[in-house]
mmCIF file of the C-alpha atoms, coordinates in Angstrom:
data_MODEL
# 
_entry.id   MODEL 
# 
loop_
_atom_site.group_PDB 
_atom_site.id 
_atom_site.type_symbol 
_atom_site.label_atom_id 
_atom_site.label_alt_id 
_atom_site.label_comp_id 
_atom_site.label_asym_id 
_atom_site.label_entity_id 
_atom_site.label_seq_id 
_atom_site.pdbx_PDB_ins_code 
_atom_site.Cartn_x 
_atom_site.Cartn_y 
_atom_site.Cartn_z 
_atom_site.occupancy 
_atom_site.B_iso_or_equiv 
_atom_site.pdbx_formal_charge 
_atom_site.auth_seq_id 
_atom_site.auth_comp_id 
_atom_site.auth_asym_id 
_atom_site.auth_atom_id 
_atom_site.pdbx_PDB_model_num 
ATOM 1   C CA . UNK A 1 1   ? 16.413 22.128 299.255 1.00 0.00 ? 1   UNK A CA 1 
ATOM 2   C CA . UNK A 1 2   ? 13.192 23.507 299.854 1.00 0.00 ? 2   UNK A CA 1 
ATOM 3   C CA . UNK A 1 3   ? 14.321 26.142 302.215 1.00 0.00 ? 3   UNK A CA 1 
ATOM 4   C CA . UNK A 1 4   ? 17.023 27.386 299.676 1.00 0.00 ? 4   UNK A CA 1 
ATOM 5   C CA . UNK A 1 5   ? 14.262 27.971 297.105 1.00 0.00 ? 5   UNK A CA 1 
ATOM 6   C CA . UNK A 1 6   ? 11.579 29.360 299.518 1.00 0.00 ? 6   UNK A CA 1 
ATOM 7   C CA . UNK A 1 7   ? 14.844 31.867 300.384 1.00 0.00 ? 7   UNK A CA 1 
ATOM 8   C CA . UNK A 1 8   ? 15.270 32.819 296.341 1.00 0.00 ? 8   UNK A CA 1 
ATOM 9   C CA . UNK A 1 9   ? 12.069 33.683 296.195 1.00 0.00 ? 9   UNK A CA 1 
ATOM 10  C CA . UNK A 1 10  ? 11.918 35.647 299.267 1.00 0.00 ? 10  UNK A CA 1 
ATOM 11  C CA . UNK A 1 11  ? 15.521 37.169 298.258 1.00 0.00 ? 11  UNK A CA 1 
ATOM 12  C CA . UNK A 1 12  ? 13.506 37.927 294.590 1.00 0.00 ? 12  UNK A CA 1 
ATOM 13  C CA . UNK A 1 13  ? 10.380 39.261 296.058 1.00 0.00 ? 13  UNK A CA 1 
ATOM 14  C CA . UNK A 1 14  ? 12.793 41.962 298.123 1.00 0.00 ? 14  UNK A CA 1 
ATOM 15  C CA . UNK A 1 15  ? 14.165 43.018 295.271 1.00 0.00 ? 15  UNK A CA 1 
ATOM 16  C CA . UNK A 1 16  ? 11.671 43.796 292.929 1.00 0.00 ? 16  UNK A CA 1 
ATOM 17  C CA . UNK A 1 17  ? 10.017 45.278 295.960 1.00 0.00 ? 17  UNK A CA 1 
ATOM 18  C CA . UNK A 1 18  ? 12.705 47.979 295.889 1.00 0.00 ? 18  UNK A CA 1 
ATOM 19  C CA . UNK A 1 19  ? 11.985 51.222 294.996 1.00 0.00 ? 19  UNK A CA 1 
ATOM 20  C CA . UNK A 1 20  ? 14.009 52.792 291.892 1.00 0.00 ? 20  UNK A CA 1 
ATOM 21  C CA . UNK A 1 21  ? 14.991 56.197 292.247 1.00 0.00 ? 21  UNK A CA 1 
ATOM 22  C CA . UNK A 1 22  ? 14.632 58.801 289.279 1.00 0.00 ? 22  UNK A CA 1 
ATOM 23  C CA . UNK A 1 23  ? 16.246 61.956 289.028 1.00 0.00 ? 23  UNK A CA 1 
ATOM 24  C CA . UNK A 1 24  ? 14.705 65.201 287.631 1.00 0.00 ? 24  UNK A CA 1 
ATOM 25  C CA . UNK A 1 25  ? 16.052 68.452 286.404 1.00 0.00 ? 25  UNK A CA 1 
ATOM 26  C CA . UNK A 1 26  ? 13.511 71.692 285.691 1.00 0.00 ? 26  UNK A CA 1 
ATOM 27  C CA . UNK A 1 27  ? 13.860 74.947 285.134 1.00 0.00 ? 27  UNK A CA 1 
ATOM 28  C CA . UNK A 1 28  ? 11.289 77.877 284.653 1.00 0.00 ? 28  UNK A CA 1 
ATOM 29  C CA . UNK A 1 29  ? 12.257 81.290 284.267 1.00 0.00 ? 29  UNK A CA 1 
ATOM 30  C CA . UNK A 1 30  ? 11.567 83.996 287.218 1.00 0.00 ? 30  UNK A CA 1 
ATOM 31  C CA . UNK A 1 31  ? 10.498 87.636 287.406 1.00 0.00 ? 31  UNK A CA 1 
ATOM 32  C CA . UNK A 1 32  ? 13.342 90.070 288.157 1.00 0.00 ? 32  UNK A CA 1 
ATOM 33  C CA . UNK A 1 33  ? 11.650 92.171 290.703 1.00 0.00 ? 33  UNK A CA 1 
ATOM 34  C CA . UNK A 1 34  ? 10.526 89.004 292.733 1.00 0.00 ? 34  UNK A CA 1 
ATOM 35  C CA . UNK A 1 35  ? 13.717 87.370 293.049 1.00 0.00 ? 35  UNK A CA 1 
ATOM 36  C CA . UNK A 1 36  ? 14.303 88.495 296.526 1.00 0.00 ? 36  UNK A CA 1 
ATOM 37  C CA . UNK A 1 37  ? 10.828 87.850 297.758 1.00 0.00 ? 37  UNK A CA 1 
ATOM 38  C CA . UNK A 1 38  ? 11.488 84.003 296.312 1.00 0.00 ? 38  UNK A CA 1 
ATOM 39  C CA . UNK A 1 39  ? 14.400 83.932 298.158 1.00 0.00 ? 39  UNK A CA 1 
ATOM 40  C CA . UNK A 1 40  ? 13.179 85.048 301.675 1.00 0.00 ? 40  UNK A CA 1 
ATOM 41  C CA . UNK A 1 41  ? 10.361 82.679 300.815 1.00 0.00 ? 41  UNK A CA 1 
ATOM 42  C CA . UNK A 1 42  ? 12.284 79.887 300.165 1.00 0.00 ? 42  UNK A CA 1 
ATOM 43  C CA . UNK A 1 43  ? 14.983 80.724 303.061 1.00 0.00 ? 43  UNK A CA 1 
ATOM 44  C CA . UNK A 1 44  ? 11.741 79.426 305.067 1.00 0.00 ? 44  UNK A CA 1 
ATOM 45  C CA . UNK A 1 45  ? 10.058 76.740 303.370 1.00 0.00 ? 45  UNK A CA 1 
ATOM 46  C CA . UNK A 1 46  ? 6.422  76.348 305.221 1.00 0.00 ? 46  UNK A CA 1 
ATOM 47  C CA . UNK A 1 47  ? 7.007  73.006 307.609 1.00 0.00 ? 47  UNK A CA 1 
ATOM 48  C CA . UNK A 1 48  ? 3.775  71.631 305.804 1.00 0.00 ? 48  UNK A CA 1 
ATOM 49  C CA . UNK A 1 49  ? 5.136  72.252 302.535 1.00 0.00 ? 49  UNK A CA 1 
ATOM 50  C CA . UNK A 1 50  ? 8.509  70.032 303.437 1.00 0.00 ? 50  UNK A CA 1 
ATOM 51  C CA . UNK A 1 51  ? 5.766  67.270 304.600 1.00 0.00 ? 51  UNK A CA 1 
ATOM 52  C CA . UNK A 1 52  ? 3.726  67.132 301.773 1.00 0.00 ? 52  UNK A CA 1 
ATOM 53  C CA . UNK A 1 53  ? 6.836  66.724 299.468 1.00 0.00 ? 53  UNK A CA 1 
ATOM 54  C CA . UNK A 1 54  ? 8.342  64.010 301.592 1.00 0.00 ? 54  UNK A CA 1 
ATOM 55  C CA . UNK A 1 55  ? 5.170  62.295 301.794 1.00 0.00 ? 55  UNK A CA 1 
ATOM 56  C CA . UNK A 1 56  ? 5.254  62.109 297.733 1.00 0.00 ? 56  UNK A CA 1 
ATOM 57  C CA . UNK A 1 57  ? 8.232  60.467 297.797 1.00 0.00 ? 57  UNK A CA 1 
ATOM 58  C CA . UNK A 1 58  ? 10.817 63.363 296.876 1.00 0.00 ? 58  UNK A CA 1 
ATOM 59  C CA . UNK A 1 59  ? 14.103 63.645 298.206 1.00 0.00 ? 59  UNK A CA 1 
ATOM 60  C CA . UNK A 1 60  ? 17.032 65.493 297.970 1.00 0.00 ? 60  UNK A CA 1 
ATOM 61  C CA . UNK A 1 61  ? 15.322 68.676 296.353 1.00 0.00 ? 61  UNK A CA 1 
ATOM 62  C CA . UNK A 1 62  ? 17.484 72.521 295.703 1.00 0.00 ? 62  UNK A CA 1 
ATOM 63  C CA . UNK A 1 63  ? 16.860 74.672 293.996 1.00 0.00 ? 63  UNK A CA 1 
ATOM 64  C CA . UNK A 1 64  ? 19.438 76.900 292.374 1.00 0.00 ? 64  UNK A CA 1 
ATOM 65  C CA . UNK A 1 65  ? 19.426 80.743 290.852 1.00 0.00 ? 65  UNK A CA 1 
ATOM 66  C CA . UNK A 1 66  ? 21.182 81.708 287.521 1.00 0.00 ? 66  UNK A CA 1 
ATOM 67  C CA . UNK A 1 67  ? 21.500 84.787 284.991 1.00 0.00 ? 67  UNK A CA 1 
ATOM 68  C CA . UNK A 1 68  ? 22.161 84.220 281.634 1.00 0.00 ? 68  UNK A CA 1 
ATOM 69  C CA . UNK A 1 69  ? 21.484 87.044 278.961 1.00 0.00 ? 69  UNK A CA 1 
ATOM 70  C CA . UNK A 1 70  ? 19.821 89.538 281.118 1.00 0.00 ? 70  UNK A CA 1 
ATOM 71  C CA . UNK A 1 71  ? 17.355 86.812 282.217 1.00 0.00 ? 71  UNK A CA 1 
ATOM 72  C CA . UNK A 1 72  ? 17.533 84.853 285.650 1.00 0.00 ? 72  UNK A CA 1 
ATOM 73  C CA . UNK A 1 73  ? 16.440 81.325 285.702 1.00 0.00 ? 73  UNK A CA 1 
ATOM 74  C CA . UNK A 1 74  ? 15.483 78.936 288.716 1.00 0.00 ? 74  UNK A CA 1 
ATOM 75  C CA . UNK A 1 75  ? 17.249 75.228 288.104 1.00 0.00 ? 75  UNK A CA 1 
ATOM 76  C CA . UNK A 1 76  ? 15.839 72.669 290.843 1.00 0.00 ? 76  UNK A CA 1 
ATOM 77  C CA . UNK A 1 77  ? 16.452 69.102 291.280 1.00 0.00 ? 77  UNK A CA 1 
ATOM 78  C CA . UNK A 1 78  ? 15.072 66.387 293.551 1.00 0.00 ? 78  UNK A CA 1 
ATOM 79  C CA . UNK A 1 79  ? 15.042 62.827 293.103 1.00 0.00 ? 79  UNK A CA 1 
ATOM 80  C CA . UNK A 1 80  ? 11.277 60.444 292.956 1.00 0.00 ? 80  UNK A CA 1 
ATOM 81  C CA . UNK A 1 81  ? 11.520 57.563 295.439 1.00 0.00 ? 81  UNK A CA 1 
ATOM 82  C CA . UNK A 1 82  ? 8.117  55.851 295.029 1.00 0.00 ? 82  UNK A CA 1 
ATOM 83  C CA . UNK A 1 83  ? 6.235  54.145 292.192 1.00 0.00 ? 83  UNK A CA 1 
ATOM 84  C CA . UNK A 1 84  ? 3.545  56.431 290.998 1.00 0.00 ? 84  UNK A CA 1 
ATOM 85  C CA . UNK A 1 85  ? 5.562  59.899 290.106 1.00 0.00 ? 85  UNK A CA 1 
ATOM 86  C CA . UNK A 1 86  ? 1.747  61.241 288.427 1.00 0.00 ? 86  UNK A CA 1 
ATOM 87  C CA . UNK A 1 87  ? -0.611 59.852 291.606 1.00 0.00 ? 87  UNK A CA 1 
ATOM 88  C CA . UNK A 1 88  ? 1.562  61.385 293.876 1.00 0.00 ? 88  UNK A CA 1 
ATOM 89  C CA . UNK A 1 89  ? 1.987  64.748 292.120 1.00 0.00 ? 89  UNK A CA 1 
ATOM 90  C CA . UNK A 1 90  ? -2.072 64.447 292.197 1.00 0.00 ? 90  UNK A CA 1 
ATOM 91  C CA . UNK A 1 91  ? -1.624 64.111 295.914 1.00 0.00 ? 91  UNK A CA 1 
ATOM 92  C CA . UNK A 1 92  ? 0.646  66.967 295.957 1.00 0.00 ? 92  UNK A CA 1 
ATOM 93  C CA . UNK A 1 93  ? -1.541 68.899 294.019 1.00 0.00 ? 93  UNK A CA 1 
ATOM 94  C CA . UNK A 1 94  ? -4.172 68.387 296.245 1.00 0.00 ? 94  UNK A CA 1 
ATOM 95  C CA . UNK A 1 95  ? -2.735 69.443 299.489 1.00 0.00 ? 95  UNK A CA 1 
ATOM 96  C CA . UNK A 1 96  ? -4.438 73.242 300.907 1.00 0.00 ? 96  UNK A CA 1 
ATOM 97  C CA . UNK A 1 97  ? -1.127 73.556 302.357 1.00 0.00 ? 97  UNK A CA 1 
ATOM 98  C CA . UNK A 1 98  ? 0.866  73.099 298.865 1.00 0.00 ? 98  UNK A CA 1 
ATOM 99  C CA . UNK A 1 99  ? -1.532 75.317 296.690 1.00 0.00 ? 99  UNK A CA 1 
ATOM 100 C CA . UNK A 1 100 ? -1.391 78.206 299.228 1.00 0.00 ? 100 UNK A CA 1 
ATOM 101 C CA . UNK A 1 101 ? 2.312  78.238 299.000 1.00 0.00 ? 101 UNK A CA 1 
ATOM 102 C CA . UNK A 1 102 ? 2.047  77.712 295.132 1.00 0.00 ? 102 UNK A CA 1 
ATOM 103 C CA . UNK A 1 103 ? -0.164 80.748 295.466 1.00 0.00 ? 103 UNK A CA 1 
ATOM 104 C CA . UNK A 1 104 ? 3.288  83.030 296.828 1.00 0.00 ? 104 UNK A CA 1 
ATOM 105 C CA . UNK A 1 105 ? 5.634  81.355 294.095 1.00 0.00 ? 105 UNK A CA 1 
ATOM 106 C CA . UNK A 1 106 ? 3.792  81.454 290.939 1.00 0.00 ? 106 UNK A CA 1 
ATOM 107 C CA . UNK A 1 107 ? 3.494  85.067 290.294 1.00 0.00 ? 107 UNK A CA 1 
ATOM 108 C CA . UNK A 1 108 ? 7.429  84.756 290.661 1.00 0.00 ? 108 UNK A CA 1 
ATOM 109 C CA . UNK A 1 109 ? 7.744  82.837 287.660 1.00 0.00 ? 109 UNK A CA 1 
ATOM 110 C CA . UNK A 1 110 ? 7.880  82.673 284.390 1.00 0.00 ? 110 UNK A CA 1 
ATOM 111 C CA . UNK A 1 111 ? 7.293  79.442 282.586 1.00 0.00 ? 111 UNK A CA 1 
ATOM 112 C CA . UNK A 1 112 ? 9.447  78.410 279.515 1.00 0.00 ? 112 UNK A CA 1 
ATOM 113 C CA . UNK A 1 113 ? 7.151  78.346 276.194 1.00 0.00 ? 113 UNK A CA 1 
ATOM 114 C CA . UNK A 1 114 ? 7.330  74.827 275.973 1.00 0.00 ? 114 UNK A CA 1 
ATOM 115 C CA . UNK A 1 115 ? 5.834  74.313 279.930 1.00 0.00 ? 115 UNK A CA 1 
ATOM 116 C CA . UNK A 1 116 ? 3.389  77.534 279.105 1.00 0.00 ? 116 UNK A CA 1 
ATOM 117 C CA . UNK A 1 117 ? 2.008  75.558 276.442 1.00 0.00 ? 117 UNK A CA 1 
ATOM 118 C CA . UNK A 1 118 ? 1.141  72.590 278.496 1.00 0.00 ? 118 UNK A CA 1 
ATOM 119 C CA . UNK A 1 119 ? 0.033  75.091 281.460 1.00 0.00 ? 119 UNK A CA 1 
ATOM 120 C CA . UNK A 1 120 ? 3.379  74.167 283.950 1.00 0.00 ? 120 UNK A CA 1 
ATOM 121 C CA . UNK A 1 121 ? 5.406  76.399 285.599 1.00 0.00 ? 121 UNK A CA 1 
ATOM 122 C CA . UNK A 1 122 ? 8.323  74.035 285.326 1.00 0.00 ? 122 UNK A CA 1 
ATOM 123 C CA . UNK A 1 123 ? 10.048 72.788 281.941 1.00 0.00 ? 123 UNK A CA 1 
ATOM 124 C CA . UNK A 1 124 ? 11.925 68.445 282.561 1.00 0.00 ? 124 UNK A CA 1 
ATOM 125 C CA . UNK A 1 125 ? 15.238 68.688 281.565 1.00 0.00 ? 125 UNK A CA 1 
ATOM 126 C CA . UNK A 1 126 ? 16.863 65.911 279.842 1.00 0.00 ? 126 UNK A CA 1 
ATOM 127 C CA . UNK A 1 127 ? 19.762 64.099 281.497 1.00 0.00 ? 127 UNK A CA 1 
ATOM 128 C CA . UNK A 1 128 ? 22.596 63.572 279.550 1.00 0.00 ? 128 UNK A CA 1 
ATOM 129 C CA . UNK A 1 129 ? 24.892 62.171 282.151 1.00 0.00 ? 129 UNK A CA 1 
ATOM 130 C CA . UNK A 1 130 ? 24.410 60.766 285.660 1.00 0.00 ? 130 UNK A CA 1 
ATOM 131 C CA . UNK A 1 131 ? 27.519 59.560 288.227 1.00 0.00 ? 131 UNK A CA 1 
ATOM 132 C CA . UNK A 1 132 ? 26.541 57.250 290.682 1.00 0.00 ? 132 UNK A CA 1 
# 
């Protein structure tokens, strides 16, 4: 009997261990005359770039490109794997590699008024639906 219960809690302990994945959707806005030079860039992501990101936990990240109005939009997604989404957006934030690179995109962009306001680039979308 003891055994079974030492397994439950071992069984419980693995679970809560687990890491729950959220999804996020952003979008920013992008200068016309720089959507080519975005797109070479990105065509090419720097390998240290790709690191960083996978060592804060995100997975499965595009990136997409769509005109609406006479303005073109950037839509990305990626999905958090780890526990502290802010500490490891610190970490992020902190890598030489990740700000040079930020350095090429961000005169690119052009940040929604609600993301300008809070000095982002990129604006959270809410999600509405999700299929599993």
């Amino acid at each position: 009997m003891r055994t079974v219960f030492v397994l439950l809690i071992v069984m419980l302990a693995a679970g809560c261990a687990e890491k729950k994945t959220e999804r996020f959707g952003m979008v920013t806005g992008i200068k016309p005359e720089k959507i080519a030079y975005y797109k070479q860039l990105h065509a090419h992501v720097w390998p240290g770039v790709v690191k960083t990101i996978e060592a804060c936990n995100i997975r499965n990240y595009s990136i997409y490109l769509k005109e609406m109005d006479g303005k073109t939009y950037l839509f990305s997604y990626f999905e958090y794997t780890g526990n502290d989404f802010a500490g490891d957006m610190k970490k992020m934030a902190a890598d030489t590699v990740t700000q040079r690179w930020w350095k090429e995109t961000a005169p690119a962009q052009i940040p929604l008024p609600d993301a300008a306001a809070t000095g982002e680039t990129w604006s959270k979308l809410e999600e509405v639906m999700h299929l599993p």
